[in-house]
C-alpha positions in Angstrom: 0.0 0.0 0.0 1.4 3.4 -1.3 2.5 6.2 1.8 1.1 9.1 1.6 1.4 12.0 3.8 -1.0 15.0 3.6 -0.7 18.5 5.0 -3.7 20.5 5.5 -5.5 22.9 7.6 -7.0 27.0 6.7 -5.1 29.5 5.2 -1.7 31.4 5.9 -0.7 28.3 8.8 2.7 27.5 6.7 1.6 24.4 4.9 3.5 25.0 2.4 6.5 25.7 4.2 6.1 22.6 6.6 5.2 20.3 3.5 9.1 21.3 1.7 10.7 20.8 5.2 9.1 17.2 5.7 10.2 16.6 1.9 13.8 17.0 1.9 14.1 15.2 5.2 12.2 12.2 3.9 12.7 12.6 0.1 9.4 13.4 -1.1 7.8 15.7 -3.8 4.9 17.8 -3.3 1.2 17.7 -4.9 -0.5 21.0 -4.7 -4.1 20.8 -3.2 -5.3 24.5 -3.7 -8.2 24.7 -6.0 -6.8 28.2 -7.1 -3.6 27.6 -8.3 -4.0 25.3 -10.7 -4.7 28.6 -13.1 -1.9 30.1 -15.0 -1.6 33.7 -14.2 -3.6 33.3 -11.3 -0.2 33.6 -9.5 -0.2 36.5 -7.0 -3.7 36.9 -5.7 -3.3 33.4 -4.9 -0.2 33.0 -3.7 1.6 30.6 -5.1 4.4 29.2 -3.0 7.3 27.3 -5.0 9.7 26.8 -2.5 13.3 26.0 -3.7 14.7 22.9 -4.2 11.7 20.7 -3.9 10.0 19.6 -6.5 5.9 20.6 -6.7 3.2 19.2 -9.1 -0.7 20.8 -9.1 0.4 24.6 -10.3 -0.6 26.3 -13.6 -1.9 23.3 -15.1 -4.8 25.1 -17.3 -5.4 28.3 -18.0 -8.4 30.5 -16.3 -11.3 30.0 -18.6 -11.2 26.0 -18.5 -12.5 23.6 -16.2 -11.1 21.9 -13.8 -13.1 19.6 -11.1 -12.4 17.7 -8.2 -12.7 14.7 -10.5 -9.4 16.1 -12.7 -7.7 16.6 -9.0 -8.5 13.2 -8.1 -7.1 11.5 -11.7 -4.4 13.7 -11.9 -3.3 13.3 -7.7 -3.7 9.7 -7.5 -1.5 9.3 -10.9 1.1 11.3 -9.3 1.3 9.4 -5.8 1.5 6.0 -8.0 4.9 7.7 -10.0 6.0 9.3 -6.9 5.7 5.9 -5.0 7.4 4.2 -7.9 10.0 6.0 -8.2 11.2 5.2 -4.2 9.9 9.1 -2.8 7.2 9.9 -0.7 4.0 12.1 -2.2 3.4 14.8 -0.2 -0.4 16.5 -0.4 -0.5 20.1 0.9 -3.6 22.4 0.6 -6.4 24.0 2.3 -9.3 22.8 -0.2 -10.4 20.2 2.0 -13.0 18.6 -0.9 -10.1 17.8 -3.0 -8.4 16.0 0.0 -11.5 13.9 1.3 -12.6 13.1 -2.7 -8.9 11.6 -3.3 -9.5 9.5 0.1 -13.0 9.0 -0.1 -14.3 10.0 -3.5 -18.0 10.8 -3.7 -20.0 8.8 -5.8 -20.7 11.4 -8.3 -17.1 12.0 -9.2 -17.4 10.6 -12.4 -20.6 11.8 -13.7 -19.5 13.8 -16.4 -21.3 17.0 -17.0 -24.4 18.0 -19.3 -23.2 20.9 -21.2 -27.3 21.2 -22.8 -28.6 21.2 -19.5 -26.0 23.7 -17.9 -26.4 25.9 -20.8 -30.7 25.4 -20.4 -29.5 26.4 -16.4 -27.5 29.1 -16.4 -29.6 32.3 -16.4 -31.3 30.7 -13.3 -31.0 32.5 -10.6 -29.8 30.6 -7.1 -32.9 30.9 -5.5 -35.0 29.2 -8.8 -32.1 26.9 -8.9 -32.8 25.8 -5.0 -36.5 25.3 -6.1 -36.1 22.9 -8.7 -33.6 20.7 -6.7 -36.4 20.9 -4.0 -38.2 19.3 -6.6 -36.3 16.7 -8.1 -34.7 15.7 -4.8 -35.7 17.4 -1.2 -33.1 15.2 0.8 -29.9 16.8 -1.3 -31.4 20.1 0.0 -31.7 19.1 3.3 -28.0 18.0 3.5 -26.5 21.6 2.0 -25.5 24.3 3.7 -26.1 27.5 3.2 -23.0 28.5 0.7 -24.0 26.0 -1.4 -27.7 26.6 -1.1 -26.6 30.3 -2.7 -24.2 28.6 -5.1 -25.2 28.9 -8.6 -22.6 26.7 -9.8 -23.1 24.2 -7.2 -26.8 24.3 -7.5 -26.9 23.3 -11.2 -24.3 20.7 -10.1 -26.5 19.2 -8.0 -29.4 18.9 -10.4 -27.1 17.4 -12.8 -26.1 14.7 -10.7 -29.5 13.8 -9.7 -30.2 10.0 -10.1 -27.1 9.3 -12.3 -25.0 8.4 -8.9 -22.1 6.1 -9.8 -20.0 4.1 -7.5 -16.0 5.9 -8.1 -13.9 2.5 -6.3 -11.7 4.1 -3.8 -7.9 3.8 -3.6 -6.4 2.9 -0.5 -3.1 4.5 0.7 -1.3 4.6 3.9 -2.2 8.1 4.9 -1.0 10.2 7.3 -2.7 13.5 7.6 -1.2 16.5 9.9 -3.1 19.6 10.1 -2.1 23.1 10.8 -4.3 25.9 12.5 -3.5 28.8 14.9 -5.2 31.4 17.2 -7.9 33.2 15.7 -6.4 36.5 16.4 -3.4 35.6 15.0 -4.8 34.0 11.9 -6.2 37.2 10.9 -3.3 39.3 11.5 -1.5 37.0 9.5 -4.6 36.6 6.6 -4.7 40.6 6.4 -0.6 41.3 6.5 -0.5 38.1 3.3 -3.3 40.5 1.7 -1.3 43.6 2.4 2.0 42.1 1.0 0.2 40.7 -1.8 -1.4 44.2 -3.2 2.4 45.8 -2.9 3.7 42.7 -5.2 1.1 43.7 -7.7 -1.8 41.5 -7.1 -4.3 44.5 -8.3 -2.2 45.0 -11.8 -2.8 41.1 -12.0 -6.6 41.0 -11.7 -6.7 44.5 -14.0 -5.0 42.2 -16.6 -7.2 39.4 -16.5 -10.6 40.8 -16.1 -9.9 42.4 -19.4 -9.0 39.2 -20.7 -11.5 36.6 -19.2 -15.5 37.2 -18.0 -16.2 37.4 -14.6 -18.8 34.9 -14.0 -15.8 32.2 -14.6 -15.0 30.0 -11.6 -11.6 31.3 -11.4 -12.0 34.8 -11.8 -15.0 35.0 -9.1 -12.9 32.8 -6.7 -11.7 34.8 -3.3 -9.3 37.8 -4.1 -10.4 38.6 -7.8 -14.3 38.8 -6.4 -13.4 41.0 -4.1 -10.6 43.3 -5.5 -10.1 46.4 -5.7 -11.8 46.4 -2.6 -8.7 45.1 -0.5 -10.6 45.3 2.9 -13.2 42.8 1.3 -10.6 40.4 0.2 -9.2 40.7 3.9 -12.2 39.7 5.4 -13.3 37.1 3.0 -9.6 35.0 3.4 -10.6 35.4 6.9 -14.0 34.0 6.7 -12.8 31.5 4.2 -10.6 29.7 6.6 -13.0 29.8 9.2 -14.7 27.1 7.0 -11.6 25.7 6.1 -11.1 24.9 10.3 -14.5 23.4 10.3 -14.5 20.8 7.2 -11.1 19.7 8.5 -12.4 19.5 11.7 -15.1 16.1 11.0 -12.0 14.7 9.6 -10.7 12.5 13.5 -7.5 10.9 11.5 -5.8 14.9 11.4 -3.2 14.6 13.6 -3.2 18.7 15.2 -0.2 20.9 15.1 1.8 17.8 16.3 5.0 18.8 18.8 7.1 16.9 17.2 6.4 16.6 13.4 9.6 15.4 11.9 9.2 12.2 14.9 5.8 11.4 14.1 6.4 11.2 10.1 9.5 9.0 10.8 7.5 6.8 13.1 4.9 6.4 10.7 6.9 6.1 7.2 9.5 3.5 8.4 6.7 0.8 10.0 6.1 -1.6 7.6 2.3 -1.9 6.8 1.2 -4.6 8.8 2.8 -3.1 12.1 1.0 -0.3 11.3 -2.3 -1.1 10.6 -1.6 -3.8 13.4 
């Protein structure tokens, strides 16, 4: 069974950072998990870290007006760990999107149900609250179970209604996982959120979204993604990174195998990558 170790938790906690540390003292590469950065020119808002040395995989893989779903982040991931694996290295996944962690764990059994381009073009001058009364009709329970982003999600709301009755079983991979999640003081979260914000507008991340509102529309996933939403209105894109990994905190919270801003990281990753497998599911 492959290893695989994954680093997750909200925004600005040093994922990234920790991730390249626990790869060059175990000789891993790194999978981005961020479903922002897998756009081209999409690099400052976001904040793309490529730290040095250490090789990455999951950045600038299309450009901002195509698609790309938590069904291309699963094939592409789990063909990545396989090749990393192979090669003798351990794949590292670090990100805060926490349904691109759980679907390459646990995949959902929609992830393969491809989409219905007629029926998304017939859907997409709803607006979210018609949307929400249609799925009431097809299928009440899905409601029940959605929160309220996603009941205000146009995207996800047409999403839903295409799924409906065309569930197919995805057969899940198993890996040796170890998952370590990063968080921090509320207070100190934000200071950190707003002072990223702050550092990003001085490295130009206004002149990027000036460049590619001009060039894309801005009802695209990408461009209405947090940052270029909210910008030029910087104390909006503050507060939305904030409230962002609020949410973040709370999906990774259901998941009970994160081990929590562990004392002793480097020990616990050794512990767990040199057991064979049958000591350690023993």
């Amino acid at each position: 069974m492959t290893k695989l170790l994954i680093i997750c938790g909200s925004t600005a906690t040093g994922k990234t950072a920790l991730a390249a540390k626990l790869a060059k003292k175990f000789n891993g590469e790194l999978i981005s998990a961020d479903s922002r950065q897998v756009y081209q020119g999409m690099d400052i808002v976001t904040g793309k870290d490529k730290p040095k040395d250490i090789k990455i995989h999951g950045l600038d893989l299309i450009s901002p007006d195509e698609e790309f779903s938590v069904a291309h982040f699963v094939k592409y991931a789990r063909t990545l760990i396989n090749q990393i694996g192979k090669k003798g290295k351990l794949p590292i996944v670090v990100g805060g999107t926490g349904l691109y962690l759980n679907s390459l764990i646990n995949p959902p059994q929609t992830l393969n149900i491809k989409p219905d381009w007629q029926l998304r073009k017939r859907l997409e001058g709803f607006s979210a609250r018609k949307l929400l009364k249609l799925l009431k009709q097809l299928n009440p329970q899905r409601v029940d179970r959605m929160n309220h982003s996603d009941r205000n999600n146009q995207r996800r709301l047409i999403r839903a209604i295409e799924v409906n009755n065309r569930q197919t079983l995805t057969p899940p991979v198993k890996y040796d996982a170890l998952w370590i999640g990063l968080t921090a003081d509320k207070k100190i979260l934000d200071k950190k959120i707003a002072d990223r914000v702050q550092e990003r507008i001085k490295a130009g991340a206004i002149q990027e979204w000036e460049k590619l509102k001009v060039k894309y529309p801005a009802n695209l996933p990408s461009m209405s993604s947090i940052g270029y939403r909210q910008l030029p209105d910087i104390a909006a894109w503050i507060k939305a990174e904030q409230q962002y990994s609020r949410r973040q905190l709370t999906w990774f919270k259901k998941n009970k195998q994160i081990h929590w801003n562990p004392n002793n990281v480097v020990r616990l990753v050794k512990t767990w990558y040199t057991k064979k497998q049958y000591e350690y599911c023993s």
